[in-house]
N, C-alpha and C positions, 0 to 999 in steps of 0.2 A: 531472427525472431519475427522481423515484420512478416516473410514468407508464411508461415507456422500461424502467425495467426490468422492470416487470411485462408488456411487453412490446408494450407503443404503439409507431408511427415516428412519429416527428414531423420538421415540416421547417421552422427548422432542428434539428440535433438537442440536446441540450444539452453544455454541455463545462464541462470544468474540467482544471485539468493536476497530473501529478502533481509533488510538490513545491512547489505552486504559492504557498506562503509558504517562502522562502528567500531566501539571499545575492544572487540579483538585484534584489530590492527596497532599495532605501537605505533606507525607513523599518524594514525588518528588521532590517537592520547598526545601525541606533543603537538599537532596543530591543534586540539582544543583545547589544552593548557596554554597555548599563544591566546589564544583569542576571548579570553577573559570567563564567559560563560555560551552556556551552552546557547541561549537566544542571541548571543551576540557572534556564533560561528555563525548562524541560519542566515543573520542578516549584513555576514560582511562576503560580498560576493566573491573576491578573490580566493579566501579561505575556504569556502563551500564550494568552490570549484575547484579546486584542490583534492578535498577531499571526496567529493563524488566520482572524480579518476582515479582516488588511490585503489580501490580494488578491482578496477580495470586493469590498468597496469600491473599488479600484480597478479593477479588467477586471470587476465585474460578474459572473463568474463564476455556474455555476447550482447550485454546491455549495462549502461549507464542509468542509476535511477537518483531520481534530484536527492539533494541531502537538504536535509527540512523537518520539518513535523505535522503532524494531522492538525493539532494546534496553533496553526499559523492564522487560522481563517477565524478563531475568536479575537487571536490578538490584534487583525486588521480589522475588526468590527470596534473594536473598543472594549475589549476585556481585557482587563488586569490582566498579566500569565507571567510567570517567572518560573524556573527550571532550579527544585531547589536537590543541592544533595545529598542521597541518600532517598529522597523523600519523593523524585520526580516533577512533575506538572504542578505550579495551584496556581488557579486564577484566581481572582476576584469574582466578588458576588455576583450576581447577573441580574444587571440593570432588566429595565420592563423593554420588552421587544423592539418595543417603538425606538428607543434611544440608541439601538447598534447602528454604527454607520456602516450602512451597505452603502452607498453610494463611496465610500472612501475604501472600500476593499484591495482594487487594483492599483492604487496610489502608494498604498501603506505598504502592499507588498512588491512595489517595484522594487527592492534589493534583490527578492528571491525570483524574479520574470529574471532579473539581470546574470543572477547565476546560473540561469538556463542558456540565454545564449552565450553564454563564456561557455559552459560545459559543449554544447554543440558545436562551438567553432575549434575546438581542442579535442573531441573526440573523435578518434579514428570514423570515417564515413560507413565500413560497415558494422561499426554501433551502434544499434538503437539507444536513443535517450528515451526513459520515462519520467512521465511527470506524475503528481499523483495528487491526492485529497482523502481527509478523513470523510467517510460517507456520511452525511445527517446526523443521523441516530448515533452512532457513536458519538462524533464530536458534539453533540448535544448530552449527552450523557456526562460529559467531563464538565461545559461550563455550566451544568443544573446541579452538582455535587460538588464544585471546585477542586476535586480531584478527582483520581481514581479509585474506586471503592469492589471491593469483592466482587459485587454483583449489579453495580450499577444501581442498587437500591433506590436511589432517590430521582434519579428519571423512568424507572418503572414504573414505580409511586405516581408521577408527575402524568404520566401517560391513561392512568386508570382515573386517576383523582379528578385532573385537570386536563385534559385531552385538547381542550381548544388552545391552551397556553403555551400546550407543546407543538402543536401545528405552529400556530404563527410563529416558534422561533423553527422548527423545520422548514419551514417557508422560503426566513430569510436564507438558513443554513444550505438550501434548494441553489435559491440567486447567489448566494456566495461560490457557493463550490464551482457553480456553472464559470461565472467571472472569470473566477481563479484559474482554472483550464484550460478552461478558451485562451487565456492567457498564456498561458504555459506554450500550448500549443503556439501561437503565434509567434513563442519566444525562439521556438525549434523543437519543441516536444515531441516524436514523435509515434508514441504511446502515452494513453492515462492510464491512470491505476485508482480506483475509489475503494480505500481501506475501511470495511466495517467489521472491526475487531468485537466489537459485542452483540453479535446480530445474535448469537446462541442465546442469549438471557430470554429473550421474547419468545411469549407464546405466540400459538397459532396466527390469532388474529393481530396482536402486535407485530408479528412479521411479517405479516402484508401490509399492513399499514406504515409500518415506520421504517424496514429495511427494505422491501421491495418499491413503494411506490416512490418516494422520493429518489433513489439511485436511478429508477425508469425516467425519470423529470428529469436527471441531470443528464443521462442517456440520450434523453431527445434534443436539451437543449444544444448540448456538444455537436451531437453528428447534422443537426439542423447548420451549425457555422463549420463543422470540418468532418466530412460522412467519408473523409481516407483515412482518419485517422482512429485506429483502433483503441477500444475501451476493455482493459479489466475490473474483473471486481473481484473482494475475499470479503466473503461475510461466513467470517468464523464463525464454527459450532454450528451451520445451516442443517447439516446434516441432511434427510430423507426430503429436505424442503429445497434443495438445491436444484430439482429439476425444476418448479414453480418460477425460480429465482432468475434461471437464466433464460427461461421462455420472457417472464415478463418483466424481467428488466431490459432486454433487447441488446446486451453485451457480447462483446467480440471472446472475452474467453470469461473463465471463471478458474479463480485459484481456490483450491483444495488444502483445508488443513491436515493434521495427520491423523486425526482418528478416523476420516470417513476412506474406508479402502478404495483405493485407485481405481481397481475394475470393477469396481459397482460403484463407483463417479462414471467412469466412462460409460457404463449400460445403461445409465441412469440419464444421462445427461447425452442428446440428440446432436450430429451434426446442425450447424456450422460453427458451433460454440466449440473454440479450445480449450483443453484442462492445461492447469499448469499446475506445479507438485510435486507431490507432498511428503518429502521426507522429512520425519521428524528431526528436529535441531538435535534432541541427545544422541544423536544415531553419530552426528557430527565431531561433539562433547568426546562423546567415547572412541571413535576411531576403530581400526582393525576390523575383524569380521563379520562385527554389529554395523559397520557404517555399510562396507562392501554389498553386505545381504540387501542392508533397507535398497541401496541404490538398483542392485541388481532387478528387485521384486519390480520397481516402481517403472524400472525399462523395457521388463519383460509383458508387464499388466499393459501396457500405453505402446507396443510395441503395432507397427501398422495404423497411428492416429494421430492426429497432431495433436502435439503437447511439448511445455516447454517444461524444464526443467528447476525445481526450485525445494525449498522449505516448505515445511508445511504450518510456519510460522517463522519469527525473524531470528536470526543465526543469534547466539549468547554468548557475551563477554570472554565466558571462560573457556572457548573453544580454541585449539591451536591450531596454529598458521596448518601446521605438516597436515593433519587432518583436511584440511580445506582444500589443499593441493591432491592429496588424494583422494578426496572427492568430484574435483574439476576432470581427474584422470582415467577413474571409473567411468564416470558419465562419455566420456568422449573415446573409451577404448582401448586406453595407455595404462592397463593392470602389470 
């Protein structure tokens, strides 16, 4: 993987999927029935090392990615967050800016720095471990709503309305992400991943302001402390704005979700940036000649470029194991 991003092709190329330790694995479900809830798997290092291998170990996978949440960085600030079921994420209200403690960010989440290097001292040497963060705007969209909401309504709201209010908590969410990274990496990370699952909601000029500039700010501050160490990004839904995205965020690759077609990502999108992608999850869901196809398209579009192999969003619950295995076997040439 590290090869590929620095911008090798290899054939085959390597994959890993996103989500790839979760609720379709059974040995996930009985380690997070051990572990009481789902924030208390993130912060018991043993257990989240555990299962950040299980689907190593099982598909072989060419990368390790922390097991966590994008939400980890409101709860080290000092927001409310509980993981309810059925219902996902709610924080609490979200105190005045002033009152989050960044200065306590890397303290709060030494359990999850401490799962990183357990996972790296356990993880075969040619695995990459990735480390990741929910990017700005996303993660600010969840503690300005205290959920999840359709459309993100009330941080769009917040950004038209109130624009200075949402800088200064972008700001902090800036120096948070950086911290937490940095950290990561220091722990053995080596790969970041900055998730911005709702960059699609924002118009034009929101998207340069609230997904491109601050993931550029974390970009710099990262490779300013570690410039070996490679940076992805997914700013879902970027769509025809994806070539802007990865000129001016300064990232090592960009992940593709599955509606933007692979070979007009790649035309689109300039060496020395790698793609990584995007087959859609129900391609997975469904198995057989639906899965075969999407895989095939996505090897033949990317074929002669570096690019790793992945989802074009995170794999779902109700996907089965044999599917997964026949997907690892596609990619790699074992039809």
């Amino acid at each position: 993987m590290l090869r590929v991003l620095a911008g090798e092709v290899l054939q085959p190329p390597p994959i890993w999927i996103m989500r790839q330790a979760g609720r379709y694995l059974p040995e996930y479900r009985k380690l997070r029935s051990k572990a009481g809830s789902f924030l208390d798997l993130c912060l018991t290092p043993e257990l989240a090392t555990e299962v950040t291998l299980q689907p190593v170990g099982r598909f072989d996978f060419d990368a390790a990615i922390l097991f966590s949440d994008i939400l980890m960085i409101p709860y080290a600030l000092g927001q409310d967050l509980a993981f309810v079921e059925g219902q996902g994420p709610v924080l609490g209200s979200l105190r005045d800016v002033d009152e989050l403690d960044l200065d306590g960010v890397r303290a709060n989440l030494t359990p999850v720095l401490e799962t990183v290097r357990l996972v790296r001292s356990r993880l075969p040497q040619e695995k990459a471990l990735i480390g990741f963060c929910g990017a700005p705007w996303t993660v600010a969209t969840y503690m300005i709503a205290g959920r999840g909401t359709a459309d993100q309504l009330p941080a769009r709201r917040m950004a038209i309305e109130a624009p200075a209010r949402l800088q200064a908590l972008i700001h902090v969410l800036v120096e948070a992400s950086s911290r937490y990274l940095l950290g990561q990496i220091e722990a053995g990370a080596d790969v970041v991943k900055i998730f911005d699952s709702w960059a699609g909601v924002l118009d034009d000029e929101g998207f340069e302001r609230w997904a491109v500039a601050p993931v550029r700010a974390i970009v710099e501050r990262v490779k300013a402390a570690a410039p070996h160490v490679p940076v992805i990004a997914f700013p879902k839904g970027a769509g025809a704005r994806l070539i802007d995205y990865a000129e001016k965020t300064g990232v090592d690759a960009v992940a593709i979700d599955w509606t933007m077609p692979m070979r007009l990502a790649r035309d689109m999108i300039a060496a020395p940036v790698t793609l990584q992608g995007n087959l859609d999850p129900l391609r997975v869901v469904a198995g057989g000649a639906a899965l075969d196809e999407g895989v095939d398209a996505i090897l033949q579009a990317m074929d002669g470029f570096p690019h790793i192999f992945n989802l074009g969003h995170g794999i779902t619950p109700d996907t089965p194991i044999v599917n997964v295995e026949r997907l690892v076997a596609r990619v790699r040439g074992r039809r």
